[in-house]
C-alpha positions as CSV (number, residue, x, y, z in Angstrom):
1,X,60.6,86.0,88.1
2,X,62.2,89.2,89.7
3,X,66.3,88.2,89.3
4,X,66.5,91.2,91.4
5,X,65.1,89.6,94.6
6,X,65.9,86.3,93.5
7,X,69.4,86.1,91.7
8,X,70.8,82.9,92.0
9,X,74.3,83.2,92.9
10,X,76.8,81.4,90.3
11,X,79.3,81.5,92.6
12,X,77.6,79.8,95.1
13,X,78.3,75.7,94.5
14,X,75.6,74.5,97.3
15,X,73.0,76.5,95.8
16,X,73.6,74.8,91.9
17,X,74.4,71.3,93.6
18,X,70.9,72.0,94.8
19,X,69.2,72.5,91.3
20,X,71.1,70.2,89.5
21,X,68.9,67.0,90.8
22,X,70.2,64.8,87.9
23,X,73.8,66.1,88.6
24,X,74.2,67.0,84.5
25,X,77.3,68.5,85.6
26,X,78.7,65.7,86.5
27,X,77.8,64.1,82.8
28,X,79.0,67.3,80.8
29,X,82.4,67.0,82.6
30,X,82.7,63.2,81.9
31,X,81.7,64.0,78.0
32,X,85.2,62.9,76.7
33,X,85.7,60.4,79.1
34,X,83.0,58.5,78.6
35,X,83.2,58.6,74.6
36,X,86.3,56.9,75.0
37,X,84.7,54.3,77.1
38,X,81.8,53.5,74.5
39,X,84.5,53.7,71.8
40,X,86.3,50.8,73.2
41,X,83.2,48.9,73.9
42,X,81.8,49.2,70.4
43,X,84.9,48.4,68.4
44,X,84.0,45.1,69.1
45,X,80.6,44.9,68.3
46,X,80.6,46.4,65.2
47,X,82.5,44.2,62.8
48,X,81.4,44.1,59.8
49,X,82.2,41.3,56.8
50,X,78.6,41.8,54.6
51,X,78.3,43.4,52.1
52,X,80.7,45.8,50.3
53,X,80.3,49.1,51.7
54,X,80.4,52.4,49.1
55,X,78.5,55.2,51.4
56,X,76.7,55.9,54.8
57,X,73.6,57.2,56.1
58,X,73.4,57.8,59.8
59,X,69.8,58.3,61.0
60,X,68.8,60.5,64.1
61,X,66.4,62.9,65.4
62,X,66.7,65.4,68.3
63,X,69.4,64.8,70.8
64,X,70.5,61.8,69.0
65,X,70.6,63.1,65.9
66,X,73.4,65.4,66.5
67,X,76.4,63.0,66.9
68,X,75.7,61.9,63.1
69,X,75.3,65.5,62.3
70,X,78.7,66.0,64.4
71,X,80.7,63.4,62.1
72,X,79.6,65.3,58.9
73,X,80.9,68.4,59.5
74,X,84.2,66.9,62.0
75,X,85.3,64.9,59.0
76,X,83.6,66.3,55.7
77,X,87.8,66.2,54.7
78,X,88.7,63.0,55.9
79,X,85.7,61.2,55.3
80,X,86.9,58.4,52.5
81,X,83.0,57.5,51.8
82,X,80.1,59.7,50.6
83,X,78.4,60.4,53.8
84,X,74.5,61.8,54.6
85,X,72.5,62.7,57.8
86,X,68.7,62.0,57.3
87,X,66.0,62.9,59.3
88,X,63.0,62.4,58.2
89,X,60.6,59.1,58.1
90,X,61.8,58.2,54.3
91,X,65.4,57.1,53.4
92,X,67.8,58.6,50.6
93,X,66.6,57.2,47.2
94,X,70.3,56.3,46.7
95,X,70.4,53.9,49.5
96,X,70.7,50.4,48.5
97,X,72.7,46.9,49.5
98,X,75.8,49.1,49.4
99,X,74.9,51.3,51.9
100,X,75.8,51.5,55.8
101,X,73.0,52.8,57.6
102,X,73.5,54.0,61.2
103,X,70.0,54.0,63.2
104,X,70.6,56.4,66.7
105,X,68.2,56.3,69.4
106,X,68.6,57.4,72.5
107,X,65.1,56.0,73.3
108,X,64.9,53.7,71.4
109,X,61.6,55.2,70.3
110,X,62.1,57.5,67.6
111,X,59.4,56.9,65.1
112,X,61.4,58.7,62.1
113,X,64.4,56.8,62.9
114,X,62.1,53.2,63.2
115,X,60.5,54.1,59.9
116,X,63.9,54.9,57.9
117,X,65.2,51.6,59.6
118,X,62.0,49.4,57.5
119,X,63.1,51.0,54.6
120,X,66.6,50.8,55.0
121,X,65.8,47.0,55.8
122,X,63.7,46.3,52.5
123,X,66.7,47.7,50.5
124,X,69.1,45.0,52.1
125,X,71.3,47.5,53.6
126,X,73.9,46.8,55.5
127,X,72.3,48.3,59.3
128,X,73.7,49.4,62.4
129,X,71.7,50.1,65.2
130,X,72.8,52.7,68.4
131,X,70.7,52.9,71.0
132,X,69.6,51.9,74.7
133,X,66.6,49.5,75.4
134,X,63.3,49.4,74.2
135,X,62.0,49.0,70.5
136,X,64.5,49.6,68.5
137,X,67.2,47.5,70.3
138,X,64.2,45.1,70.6
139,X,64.1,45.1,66.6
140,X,67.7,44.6,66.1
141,X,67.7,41.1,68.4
142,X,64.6,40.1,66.0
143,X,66.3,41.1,63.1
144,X,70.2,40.0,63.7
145,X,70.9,43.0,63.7
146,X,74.1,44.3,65.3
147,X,73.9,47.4,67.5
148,X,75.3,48.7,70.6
149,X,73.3,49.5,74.0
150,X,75.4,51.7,76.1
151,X,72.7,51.3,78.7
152,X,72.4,54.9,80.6
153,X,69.8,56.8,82.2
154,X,70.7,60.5,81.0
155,X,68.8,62.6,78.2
156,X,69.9,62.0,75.2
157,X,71.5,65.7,75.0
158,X,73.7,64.4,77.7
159,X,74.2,61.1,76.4
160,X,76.0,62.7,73.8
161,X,79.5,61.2,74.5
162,X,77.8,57.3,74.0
163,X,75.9,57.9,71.1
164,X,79.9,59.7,69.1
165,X,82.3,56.9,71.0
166,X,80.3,54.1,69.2
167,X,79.9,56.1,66.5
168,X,83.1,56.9,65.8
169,X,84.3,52.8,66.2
170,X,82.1,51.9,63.4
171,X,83.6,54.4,61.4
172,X,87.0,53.9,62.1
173,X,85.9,50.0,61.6
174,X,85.0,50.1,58.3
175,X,88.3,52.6,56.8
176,X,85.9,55.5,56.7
177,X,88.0,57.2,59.4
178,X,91.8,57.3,60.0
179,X,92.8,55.3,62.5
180,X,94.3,57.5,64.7
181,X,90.8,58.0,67.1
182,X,92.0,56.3,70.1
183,X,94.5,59.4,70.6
184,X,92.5,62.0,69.6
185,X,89.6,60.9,72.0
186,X,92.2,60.7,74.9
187,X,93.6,64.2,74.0
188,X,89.9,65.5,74.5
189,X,89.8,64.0,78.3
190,X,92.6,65.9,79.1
191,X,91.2,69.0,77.5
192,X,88.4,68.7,79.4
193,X,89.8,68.4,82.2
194,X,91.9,71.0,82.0
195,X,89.1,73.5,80.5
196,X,86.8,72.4,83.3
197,X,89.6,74.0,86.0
198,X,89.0,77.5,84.2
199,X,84.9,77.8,83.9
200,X,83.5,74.6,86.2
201,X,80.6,75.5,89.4
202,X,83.8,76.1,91.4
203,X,85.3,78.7,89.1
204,X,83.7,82.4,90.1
205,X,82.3,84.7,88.1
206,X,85.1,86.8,87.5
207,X,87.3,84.2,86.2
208,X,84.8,82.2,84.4
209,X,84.1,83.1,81.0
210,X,80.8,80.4,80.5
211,X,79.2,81.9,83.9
212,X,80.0,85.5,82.3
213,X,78.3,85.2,78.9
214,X,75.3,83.0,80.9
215,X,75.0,86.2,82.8
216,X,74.8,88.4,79.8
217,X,72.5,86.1,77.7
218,X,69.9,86.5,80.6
219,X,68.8,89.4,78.3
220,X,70.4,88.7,75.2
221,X,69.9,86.4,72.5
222,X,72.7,84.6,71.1
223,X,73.8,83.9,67.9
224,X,76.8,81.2,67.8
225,X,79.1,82.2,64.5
226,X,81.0,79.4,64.0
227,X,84.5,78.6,62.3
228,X,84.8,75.1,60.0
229,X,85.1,72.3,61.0
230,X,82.9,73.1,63.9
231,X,79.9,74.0,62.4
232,X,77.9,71.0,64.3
233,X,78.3,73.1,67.2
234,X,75.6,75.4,66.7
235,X,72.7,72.7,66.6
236,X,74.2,71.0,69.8
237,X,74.2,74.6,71.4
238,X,70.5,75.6,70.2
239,X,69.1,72.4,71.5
240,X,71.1,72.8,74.9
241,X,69.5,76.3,75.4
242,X,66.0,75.3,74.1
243,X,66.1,72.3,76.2
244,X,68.5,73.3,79.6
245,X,67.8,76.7,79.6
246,X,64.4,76.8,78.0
247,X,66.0,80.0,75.8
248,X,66.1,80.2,72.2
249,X,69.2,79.9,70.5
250,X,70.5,80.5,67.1
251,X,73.4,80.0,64.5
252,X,75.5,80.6,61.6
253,X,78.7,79.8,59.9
254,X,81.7,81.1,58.9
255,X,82.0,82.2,55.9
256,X,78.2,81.7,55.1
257,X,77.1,84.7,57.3
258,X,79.4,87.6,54.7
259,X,77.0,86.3,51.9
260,X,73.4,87.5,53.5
261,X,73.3,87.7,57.2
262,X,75.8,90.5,57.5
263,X,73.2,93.1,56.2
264,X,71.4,92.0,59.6
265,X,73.9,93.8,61.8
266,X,74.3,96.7,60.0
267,X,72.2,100.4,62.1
268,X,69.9,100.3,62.5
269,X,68.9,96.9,63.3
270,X,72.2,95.9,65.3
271,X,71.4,98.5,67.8
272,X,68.5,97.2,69.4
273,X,70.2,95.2,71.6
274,X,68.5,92.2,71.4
275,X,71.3,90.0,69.9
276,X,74.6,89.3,70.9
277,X,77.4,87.3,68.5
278,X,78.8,84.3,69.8
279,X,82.3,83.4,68.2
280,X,83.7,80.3,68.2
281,X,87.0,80.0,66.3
282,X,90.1,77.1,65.8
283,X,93.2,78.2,66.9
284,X,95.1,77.4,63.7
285,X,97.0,80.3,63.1
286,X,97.0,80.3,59.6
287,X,93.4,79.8,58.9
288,X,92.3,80.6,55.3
289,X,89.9,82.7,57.2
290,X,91.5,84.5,60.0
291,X,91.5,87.6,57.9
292,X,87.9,87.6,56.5
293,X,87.0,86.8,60.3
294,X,88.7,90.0,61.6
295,X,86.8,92.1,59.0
296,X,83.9,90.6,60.1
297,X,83.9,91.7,63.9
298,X,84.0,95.3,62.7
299,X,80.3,94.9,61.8
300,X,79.8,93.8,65.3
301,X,80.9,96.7,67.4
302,X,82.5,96.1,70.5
303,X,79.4,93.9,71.9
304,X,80.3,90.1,71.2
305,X,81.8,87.1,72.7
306,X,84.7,85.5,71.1
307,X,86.4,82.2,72.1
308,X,89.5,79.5,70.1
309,X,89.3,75.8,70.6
310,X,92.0,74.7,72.8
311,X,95.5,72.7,70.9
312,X,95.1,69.3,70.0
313,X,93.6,67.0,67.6
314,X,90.4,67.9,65.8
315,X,88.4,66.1,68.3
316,X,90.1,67.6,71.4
317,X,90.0,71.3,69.4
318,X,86.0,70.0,69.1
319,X,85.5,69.1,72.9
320,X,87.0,72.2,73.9
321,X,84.7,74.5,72.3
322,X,81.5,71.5,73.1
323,X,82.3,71.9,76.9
324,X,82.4,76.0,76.6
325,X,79.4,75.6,74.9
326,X,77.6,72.8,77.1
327,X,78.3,74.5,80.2
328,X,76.8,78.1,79.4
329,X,73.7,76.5,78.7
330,X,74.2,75.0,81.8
331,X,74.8,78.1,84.0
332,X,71.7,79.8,81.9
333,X,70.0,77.2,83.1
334,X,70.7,78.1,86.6
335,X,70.4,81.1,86.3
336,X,66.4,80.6,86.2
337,X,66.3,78.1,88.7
338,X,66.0,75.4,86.6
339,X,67.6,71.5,87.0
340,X,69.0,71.3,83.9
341,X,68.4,68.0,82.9
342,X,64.2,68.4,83.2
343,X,61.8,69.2,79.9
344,X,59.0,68.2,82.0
345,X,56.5,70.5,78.9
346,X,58.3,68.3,76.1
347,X,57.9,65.2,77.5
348,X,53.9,65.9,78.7
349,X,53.5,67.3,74.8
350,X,55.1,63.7,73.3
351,X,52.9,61.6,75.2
352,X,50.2,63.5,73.9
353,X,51.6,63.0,70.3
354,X,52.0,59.1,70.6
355,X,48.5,58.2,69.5
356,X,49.1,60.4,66.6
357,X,52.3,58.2,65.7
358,X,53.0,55.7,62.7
359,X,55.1,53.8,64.3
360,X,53.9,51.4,67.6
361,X,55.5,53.0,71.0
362,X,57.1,50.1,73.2
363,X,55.0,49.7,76.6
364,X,58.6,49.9,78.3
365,X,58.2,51.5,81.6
366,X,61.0,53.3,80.8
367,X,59.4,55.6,78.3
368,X,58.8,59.1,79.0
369,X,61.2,59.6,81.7
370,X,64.2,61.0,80.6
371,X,64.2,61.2,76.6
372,X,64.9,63.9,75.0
373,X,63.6,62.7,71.6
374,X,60.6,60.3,70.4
């Protein structure tokens, strides 16, 4: 494509309106709202009086594997129970009557996540299913299971906010969490909001900081270095390039990268021009690593992006940097004249995997249209 002759124009709203046939802006910008939403909802679904509960696996692949990933690294210090993302078709060996395991699918299809949920059932686990429609919520009604169907028709990359929310009540539901997440989600909607006035599809180029580094990543690659407790962002990013932008994407963390990746950036290597650092930071002000951080730009140069989460709780601070994040990928996707929500490619190559799968697909009409995950 010549971007010469054909640049779409960021600044120009009709134009992205226009490409944006599944409106995902609309979805990225209701992000906090809606996790507060499926919170509520789920708080009452997922009561639990069963078995005592001493750790927790939370089981998802793709797009829906990222909020468990998300609670990991959110609250690896708050966290009052040993805690473990798989994702794979077996279960922990560890996993036993004592266990909580949390079964995501956006689907509802997910083979890997189907397979660990036999497994998890033959140990007499205590199970939680998350999901919309289809087999898996099929399974829980068979099984007694309880599990909550937030019932939307967005890829699971954008059904983000439904898959946390619940998430985050079943958590809070069992004393794995403080009970403070009410607040903290309703700090995030107002963060949102408030970020969304500085780098939405109405913001121009000059003042927008996302439409700026889409710009620059039209020839760049990124790499997102990221500052604790957000490390989960870099997954969500990579997937939201790979899958909005059809880019690749990749990551690191803070302080990981001084121990090998460093050596990457120093001449020549760092000169070709091909990468382009991606900071995101807290705003604490008296980070343990604020220092180490500064020393670390040097190897950079002048030629990198760096951005702070927003004040708040640790879930607003989160949702800051998520919507910065969310809506770069967006405007890249733009960029190349692409509706962001469609993986017309991935979907075509999954239904070409299914007869290849382990685990019976659902003959749900629903199947195939908008998942991001199998």
């Amino acid at each position: 494509m010549n971007f010469e002759d054909d640049l779409i124009e960021l600044d120009n709203v009709e134009q992205i309106n226009k490409l944006d046939k599944s409106n995902m802006y609309s979805y990225l910008c209701s992000i906090a709202k809606d996790t507060l939403n499926s919170y509520k909802k789920a708080k009452d679904v997922f009561l639990f009086a069963k078995n005592p509960i001493k750790n927790i696996v939370g089981a998802g692949m793709g797009g829906s594997g990222i909020p468990p990933i998300v609670i990991g690294s959110l609250f690896k210090n708050e966290l009052k129970l040993p805690y473990t993302v798989s994702q794979d078709y077996n279960i922990p060996r560890f996993l036993n009557s004592q266990t909580l395991f949390i079964a995501i699918s956006d689907s509802g299809e997910t083979e890997e996540v189907i397979s660990q949920y036999y497994y998890a059932k033959s140990r007499n686990a205590t199970i939680i299913i998350i999901g919309q429609g289809s087999r898996l919520i099929d399974i829980a009604k068979k099984d007694n299971i309880p599990y909550f169907d937030y019932k939307t028709s967005v890829p699971s990359r954008a059904s983000f906010a439904f898959m946390f929310g619940s998430l985050l009540a079943c958590l809070e539901n069992i004393d794995a969490i403080r009970n403070n997440v009410e607040n903290s989600i309703s700090q995030s909607v107002s963060v949102v909001d408030k970020l969304d006035k500085k780098i939405g599809i109405g913001i121009n180029v000059k003042k927008n900081k996302a439409k700026q580094v889409a710009l620059t990543l039209q020839t760049r690659i990124p790499i997102l270095y990221i500052e604790p407790p957000f490390e989960s962002l870099g997954p969500r990013f990579a997937k939201m390039m790979n899958e909005n932008a059809k880019k690749f994407a990749f990551y690191n963390n803070f302080p990981e990268i001084r121990h090998n990746e460093m050596m990457s950036w120093l001449p020549p290597s760092s000169k070709n021009g091909k990468f382009i650092p991606i900071l995101l930071r807290d705003n604490i002000k008296n980070s343990k690593m604020n220092k180490e951080i500064e020393e670390i730009k040097k190897y950079f140069g002048p030629d990198y992006f760096e951005f702070r989460a927003m004040t708040g709780s640790t879930i607003a601070r989160f949702y800051s940097l998520l919507h910065l994040i969310d809506m770069i990928a967006y405007y890249s996707a733009i960029l190349i004249h692409k509706d962001p929500s469609e993986t017309h490619e991935l979907r075509e190559l999954k239904q070409k995997l299914r007869h290849l799968s382990i685990i019976p697909y659902s003959t749900d009409t629903r199947i195939g249209k908008n998942n991001d995950t199998l």
